[in-house]
C-alpha positions in Angstrom: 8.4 73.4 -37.3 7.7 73.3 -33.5 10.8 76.3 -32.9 9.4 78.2 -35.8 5.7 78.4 -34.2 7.0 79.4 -31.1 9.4 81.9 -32.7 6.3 83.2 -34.8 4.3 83.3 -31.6 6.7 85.1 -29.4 6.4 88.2 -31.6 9.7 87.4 -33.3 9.3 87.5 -37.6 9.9 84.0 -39.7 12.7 85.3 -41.8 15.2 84.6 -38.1 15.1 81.4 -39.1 14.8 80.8 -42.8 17.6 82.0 -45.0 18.0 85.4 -46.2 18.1 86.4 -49.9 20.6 88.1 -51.0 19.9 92.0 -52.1 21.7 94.1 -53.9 22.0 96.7 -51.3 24.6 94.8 -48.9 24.6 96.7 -46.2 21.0 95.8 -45.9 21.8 93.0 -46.8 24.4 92.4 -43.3 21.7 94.2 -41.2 19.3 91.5 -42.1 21.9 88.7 -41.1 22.2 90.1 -38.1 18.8 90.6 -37.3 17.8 86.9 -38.1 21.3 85.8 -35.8 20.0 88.3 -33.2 16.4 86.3 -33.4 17.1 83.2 -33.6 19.5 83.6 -30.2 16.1 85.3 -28.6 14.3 82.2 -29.7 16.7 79.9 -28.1 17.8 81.5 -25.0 17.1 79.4 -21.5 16.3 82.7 -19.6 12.6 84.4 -20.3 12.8 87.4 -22.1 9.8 90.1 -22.3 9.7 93.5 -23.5 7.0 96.1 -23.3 6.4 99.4 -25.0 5.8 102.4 -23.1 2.2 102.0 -22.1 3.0 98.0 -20.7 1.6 96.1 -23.2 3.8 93.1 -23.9 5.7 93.1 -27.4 7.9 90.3 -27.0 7.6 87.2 -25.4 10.3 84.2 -25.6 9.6 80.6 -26.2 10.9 80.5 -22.7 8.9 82.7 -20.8 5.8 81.1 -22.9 7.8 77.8 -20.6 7.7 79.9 -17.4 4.2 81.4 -17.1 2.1 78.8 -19.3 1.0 81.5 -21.6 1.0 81.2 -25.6 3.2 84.4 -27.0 -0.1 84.7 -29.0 -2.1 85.6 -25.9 -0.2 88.2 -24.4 1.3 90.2 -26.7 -0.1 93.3 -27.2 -1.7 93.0 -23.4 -0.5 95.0 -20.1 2.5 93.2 -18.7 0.2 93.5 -14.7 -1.0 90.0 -16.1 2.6 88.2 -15.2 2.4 89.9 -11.8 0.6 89.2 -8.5 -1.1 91.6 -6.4 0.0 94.6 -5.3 2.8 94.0 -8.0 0.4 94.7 -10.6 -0.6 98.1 -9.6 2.8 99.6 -8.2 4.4 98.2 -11.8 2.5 100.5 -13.7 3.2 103.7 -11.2 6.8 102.9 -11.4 6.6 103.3 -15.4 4.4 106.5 -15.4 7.1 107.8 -12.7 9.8 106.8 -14.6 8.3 108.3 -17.7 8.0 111.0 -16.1 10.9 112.4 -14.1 13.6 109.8 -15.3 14.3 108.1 -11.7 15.2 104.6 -12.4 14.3 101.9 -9.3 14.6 98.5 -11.6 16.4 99.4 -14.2 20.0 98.3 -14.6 19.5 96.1 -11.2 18.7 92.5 -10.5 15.9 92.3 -8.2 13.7 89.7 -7.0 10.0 89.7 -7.6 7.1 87.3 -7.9 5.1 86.3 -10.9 2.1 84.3 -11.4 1.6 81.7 -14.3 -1.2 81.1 -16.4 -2.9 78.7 -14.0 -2.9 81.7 -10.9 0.2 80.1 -8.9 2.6 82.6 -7.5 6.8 81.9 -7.9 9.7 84.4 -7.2 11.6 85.3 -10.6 14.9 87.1 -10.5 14.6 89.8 -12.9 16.9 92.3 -14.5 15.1 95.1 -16.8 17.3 97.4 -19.7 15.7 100.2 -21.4 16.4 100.5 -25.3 14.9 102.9 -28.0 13.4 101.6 -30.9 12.1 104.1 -33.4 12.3 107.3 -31.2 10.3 104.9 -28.6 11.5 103.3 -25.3 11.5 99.6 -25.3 11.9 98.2 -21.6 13.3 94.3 -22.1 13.2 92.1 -18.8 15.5 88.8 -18.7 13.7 86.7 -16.1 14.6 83.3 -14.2 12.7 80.8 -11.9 14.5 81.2 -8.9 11.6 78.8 -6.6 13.7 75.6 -6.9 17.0 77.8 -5.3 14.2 79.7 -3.2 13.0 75.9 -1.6 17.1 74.8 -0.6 17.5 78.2 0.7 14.4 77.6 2.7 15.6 73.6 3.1 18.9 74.8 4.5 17.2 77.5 6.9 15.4 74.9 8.5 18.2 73.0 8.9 20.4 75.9 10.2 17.7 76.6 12.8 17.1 73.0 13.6 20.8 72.4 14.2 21.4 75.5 16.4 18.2 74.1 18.1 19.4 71.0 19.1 22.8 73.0 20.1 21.1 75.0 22.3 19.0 72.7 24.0 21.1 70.0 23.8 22.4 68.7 27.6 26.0 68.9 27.0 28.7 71.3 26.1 29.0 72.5 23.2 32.4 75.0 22.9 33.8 76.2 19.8 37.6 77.6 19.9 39.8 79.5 17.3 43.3 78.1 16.5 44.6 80.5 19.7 42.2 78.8 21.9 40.1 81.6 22.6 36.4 81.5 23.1 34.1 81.7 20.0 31.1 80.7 21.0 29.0 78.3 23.1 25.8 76.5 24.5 23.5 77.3 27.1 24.1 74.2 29.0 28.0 75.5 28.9 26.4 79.1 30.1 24.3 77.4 32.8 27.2 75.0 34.1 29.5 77.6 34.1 27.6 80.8 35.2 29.8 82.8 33.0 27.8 84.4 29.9 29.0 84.0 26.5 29.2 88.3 26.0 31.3 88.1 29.3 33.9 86.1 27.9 34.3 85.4 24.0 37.8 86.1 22.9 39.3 84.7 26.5 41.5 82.1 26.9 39.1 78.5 27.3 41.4 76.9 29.4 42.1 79.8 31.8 38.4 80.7 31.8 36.8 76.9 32.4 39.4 74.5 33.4 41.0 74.4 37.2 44.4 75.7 37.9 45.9 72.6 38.9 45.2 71.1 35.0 45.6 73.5 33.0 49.4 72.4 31.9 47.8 69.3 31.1 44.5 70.6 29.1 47.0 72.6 26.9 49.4 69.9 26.2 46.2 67.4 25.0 44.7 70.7 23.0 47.9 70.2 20.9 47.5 67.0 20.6 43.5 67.3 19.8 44.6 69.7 17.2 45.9 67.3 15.4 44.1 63.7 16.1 41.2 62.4 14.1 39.4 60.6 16.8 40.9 61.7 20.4 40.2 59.8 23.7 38.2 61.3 26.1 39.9 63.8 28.7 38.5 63.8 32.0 39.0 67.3 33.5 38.3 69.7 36.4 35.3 72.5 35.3 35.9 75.8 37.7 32.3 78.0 37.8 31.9 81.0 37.8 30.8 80.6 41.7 34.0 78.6 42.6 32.7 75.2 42.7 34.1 72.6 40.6 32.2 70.0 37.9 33.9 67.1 36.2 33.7 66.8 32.6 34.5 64.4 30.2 35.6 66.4 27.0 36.4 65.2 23.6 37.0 67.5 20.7 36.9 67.4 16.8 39.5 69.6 14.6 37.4 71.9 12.0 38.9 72.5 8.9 38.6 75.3 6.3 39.0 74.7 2.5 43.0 74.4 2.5 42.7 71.3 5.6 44.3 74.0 7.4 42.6 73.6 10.9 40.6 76.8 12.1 38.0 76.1 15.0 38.3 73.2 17.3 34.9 71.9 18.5 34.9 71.0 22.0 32.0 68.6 23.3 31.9 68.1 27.0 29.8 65.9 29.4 29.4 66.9 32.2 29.8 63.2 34.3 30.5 64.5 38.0 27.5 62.9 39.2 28.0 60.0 37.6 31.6 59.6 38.9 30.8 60.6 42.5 28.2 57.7 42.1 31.2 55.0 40.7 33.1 56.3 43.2 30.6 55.8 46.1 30.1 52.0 44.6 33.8 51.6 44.7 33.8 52.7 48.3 30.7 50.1 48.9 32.9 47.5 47.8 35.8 48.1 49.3 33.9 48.0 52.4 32.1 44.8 51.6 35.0 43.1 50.5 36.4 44.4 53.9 33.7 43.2 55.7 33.9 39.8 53.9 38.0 39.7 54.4 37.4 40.1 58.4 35.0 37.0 57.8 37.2 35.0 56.2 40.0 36.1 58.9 37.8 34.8 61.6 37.9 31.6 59.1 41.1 31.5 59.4 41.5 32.2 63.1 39.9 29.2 63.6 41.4 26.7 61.5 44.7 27.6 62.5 43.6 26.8 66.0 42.4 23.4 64.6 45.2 22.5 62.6 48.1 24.2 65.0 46.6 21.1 67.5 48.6 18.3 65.2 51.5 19.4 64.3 52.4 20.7 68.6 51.6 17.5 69.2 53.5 15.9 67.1 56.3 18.4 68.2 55.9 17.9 71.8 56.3 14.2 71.1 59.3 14.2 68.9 61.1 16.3 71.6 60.2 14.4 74.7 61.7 11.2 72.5 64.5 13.2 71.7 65.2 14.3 75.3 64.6 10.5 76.5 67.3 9.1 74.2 69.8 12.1 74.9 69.2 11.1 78.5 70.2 7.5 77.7 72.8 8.7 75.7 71.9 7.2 72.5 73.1 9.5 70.4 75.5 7.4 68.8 74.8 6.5 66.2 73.4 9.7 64.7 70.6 8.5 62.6 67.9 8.0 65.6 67.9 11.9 66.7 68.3 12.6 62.3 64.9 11.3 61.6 62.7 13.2 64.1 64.7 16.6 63.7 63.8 16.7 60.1 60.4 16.0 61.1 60.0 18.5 63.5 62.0 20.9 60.8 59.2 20.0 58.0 56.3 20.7 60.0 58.2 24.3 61.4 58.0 24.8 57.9 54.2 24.2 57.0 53.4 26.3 60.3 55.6 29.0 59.2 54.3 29.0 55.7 50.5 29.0 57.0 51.1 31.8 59.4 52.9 33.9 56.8 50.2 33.6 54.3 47.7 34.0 57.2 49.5 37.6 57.8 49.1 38.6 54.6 45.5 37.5 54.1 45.0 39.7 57.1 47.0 42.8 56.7 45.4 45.5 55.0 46.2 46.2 51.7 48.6 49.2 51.2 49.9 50.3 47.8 52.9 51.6 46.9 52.5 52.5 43.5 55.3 52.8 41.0 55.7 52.9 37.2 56.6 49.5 36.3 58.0 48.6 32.4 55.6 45.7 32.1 58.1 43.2 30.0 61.6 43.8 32.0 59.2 43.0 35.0 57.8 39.5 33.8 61.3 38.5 32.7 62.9 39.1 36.4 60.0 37.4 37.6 60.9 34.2 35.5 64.5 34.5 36.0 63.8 34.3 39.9 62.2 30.5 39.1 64.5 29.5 35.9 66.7 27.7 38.4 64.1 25.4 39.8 62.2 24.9 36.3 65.3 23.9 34.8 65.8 21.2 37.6 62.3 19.6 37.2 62.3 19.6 33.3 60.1 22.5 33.2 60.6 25.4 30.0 59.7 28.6 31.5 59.4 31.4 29.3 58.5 35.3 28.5 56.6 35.7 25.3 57.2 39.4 24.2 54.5 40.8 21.7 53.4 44.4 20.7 54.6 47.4 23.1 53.1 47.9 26.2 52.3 51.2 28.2 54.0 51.7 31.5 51.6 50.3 34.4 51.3 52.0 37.7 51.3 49.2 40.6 52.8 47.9 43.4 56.0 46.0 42.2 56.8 44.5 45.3 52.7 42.9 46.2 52.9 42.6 42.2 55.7 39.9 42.3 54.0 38.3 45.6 51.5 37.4 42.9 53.4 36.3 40.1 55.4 34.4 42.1 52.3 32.4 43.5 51.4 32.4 40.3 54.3 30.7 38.9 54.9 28.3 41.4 51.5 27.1 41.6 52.0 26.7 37.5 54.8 24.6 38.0 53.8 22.3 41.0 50.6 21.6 38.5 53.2 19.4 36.2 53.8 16.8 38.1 54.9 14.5 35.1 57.6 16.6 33.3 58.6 17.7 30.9 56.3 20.5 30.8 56.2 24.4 29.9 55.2 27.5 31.5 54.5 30.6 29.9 54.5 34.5 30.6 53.2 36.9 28.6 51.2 40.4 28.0 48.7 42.0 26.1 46.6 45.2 26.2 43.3 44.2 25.7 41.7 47.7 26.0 42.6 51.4 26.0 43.8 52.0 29.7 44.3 48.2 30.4 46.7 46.0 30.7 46.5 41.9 30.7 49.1 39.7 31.7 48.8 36.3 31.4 50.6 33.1 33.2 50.0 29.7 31.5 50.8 25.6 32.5 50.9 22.4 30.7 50.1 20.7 33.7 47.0 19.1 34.7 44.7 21.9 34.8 41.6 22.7 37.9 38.8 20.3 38.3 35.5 21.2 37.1 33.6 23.4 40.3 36.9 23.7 42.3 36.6 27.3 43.3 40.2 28.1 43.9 40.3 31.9 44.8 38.2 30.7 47.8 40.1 30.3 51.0 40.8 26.8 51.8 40.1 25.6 48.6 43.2 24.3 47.1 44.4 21.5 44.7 47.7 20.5 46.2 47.8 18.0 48.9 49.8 20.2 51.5 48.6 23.3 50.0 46.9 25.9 52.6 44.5 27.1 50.2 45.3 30.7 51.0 47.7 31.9 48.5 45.8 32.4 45.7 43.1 34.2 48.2 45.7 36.9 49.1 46.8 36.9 45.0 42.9 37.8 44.6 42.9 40.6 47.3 46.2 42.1 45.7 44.8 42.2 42.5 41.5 43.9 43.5 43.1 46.8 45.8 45.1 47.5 42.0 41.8 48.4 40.9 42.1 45.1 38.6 40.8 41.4 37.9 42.1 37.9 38.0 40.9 34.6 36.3 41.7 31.3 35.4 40.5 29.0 32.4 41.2 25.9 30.9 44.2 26.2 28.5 43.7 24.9 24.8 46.0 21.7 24.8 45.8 21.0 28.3 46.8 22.7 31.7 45.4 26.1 33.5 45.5 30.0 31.7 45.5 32.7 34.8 45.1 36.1 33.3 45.1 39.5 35.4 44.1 42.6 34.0 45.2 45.9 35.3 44.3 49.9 34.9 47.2 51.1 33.8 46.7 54.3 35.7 46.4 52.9 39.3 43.4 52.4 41.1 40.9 55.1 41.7 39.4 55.8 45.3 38.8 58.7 47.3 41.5 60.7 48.6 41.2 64.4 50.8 41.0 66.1 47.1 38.2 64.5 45.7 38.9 61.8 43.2 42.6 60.9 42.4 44.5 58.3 41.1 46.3 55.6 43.4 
């Protein structure tokens, strides 16, 4: 009953919906079939539908435009269609019919154009409209399909804002923003690119990114990683060179995301930069502060070790001096038969050679400043020849000394000859530490981070007292240790750019663990900033 009122009050006859008797004229008959099918479709269509007559009074309205504007089909038909439209609408609607009336030139008709409306209760919404003229009874009938367009209007609007928002906080945003095509030419980019650069974004679209931002001496690399960018999900940073358009030089740590089109096939690469040179130039100036307070603290510690040589060089020339005057006097009284009276005090003066030659050794080391000669160095070939250098001596204390070999490693740039110094101190401190064999030491390797390499050198033995600061000079947990090797071990580590530390190892004993860059160092060279 509800459908058949608003049928009824849309202008549309009752008959649409109610069967149709049969008459004995059938082609009649078919015409009224078709009429009601025709109806009822009008009834039940989503879209508004209204037509007017020639003089824009309203002679059909749809339950669904009775939805859109509020009005009752009882209420407007037979009234000018200017009450659906806003001002001016109102008034240029009914020019545009006496025009068309008149000389036949057509504006709306057979278009889809967008126009406003205004409901029953004054508020104003865009409709898309499409109007068709059709005669009925020697009289033009214009028919308007109509839809609400205002909740497509408001994302259009919601996705405007966002647009402009986005290219913003593009534009404003302090760091680069660079969009490429597959070719790796120039599509379009930031201010803070324009402004870094110098170079406008007219002046240069469609060249060549790399030749037109990136410095000569990287540009091999920057097109090798694009390659690989290309085709990455989450690429590391790539620190690179920025050439201006003046001729100066900005670093810049880019990292770039691969855009894809609707196949996955890539088609822009988005290049974010930052632009870090201050920020490096500052690391680097802190490196340089620490190199020269560890310098400064390193000439301390010499003058530390000046004088306790001096003290402790007293002893064992005395003790010298007198072993060889009592040597001389018994080779004076020829008492050198038997043997065994000039054996005991030559091995004597032969042990403490040896402590004075291992304390000036390690003393020339401590001293001497630090110079790498940096290599590539295949991180688990290296800790094996280490170990085989001390599997002798392990073997002949009781002492299992072994390489642990775990996930690949990268290639580390270091010193390989100062690198063993330290292993070896390293291991021979790890095996002096088991004085009750049998016992086990272990080497072994890790990377704990991107751009890092840990290697790690383990005891079962009876580990470092509580407090006992051992990478201090003199501080030492061996009874004729100099307390200087480990001192020199710290100081090679550090002019690698690199870390080393010791813990308690689960079980019993004493973890050391050095970590390394595996690039090198990085200090300040004639170029700028370089590795090694």
């Amino acid at each position: 009953m509800v459908a058949r009122d608003a049928q009824r009050r849309a202008g549309l006859e009752p008959e649409m919906t109610r069967s149709v008797p049969r008459l004995d004229n059938p082609a009649l008959h078919d015409l009224q079939i078709a009429n009601a099918r025709w109806r009822a479709v009008l009834g039940t269509v989503r879209d508004a539908i209204v037509a007017i007559d020639a003089q824009s009074r309203i002679a059909l309205f749809n339950p669904a435009a009775e939805a859109m504007f509020g009005y009752r089909a009882a209420e407007v038909l037979g009234q000018d269609v200017g009450l659906l439209m806003p001002a001016p609408y109102r008034a240029e609607h009914s020019a545009y019919v006496h025009r068309y009336e008149r000389t036949g030139e057509a504006r709306a008709i057979g278009r889809i154009r967008t126009v406003q409306g205004v409901r029953q209760d004054g508020s104003v919404f865009p409709i898309e409209l499409s109007v068709s003229e059709s005669p009925v009874d020697h009289q033009p009938l214009y028919t308007a399909i109509l839809r609400d367009v205002s909740e497509q209007r408001a994302i259009e609007a919601t996705l405007r804002v966002e647009r402009d928002f986005a290219a913003r906080l593009i534009e404003t945003a302090p760091m680069i923003v660079l969009v490429i095509d597959p070719r790796g030419r120039i599509e379009r980019f930031n201010a803070f690119l324009e402004q870094l650069s110098g170079h406008t974004l007219d002046s240069v679209r469609g060249r060549d990114w790399i030749e037109t931002f990136v410095v000569e001496r990287e540009r091999v690399a920057m097109r090798s990683l694009c390659t690989e960018w290309r085709g990455a999900t989450a690429p590391p940073a790539r620190v690179c060179a920025l050439s201006t358009a003046s001729g100066a030089e900005r670093l810049v740590a880019w990292r770039t995301r691969p855009l894809t089109d609707a196949s996955g096939a890539v088609d822009t690469l988005l290049c974010l930069g930052e632009d870090v040179t201050e920020r490096m130039r500052a690391e680097r100036d802190l490196q340089d502060m620490q190199r020269t307070a560890l310098e400064r603290e390193r000439l301390a510690d010499i003058g530390a070790i000046t004088a306790k040589i001096v003290h402790d060089l007293g002893n064992p020339l005395a003790a010298l001096s007198m072993q060889a005057q009592l040597i001389l006097r018994r080779a004076r009284r020829g008492d050198f038969q038997p043997v065994a009276p000039v054996e005991g005090p030559a091995e004597q003066i032969l042990r403490t050679l040896r402590r004075l030659e291992g304390l000036v050794r390690e003393f020339t080391e401590f001293a001497r400043d630090q110079q790498l000669d940096l290599r590539p160095i295949a991180v688990a070939p290296f800790l094996r020849s280490c170990a085989d250098l001390w599997q002798a001596l392990a073997a002949e204390r009781g002492i299992a000394l072994s390489v642990t070999d775990g996930a690949p490693l990268p290639k580390l740039r270091a010193d390989e000859v100062m690198l063993r110094r330290v292993m070896d101190n390293l291991i021979k401190n790890a095996m002096e530490a088991i004085t009750h064999p049998p016992g086990a030491v272990l080497l072994s390797a890790s990377v704990p981070a991107a751009g890092k390499v840990s290697i790690v050198v383990e005891d079962t033995g009876a580990g470092i007292a509580p407090g006992l600061e051992v990478f201090k000079l003199f501080e030492t947990t061996k009874p004729a240790g100099t307390g200087i090797g480990l001192a020199v071990a710290l100081q090679m580590i550090a002019a690698h750019g690199g870390t080393i530390a010791h813990s308690p190892r689960a079980g019993g004993g004493t973890r050391f663990v050095i970590e390394l860059p595996t690039a090198g160092p990085t200090w300040r060279t004639n170029d700028g900033l370089a590795a090694g």
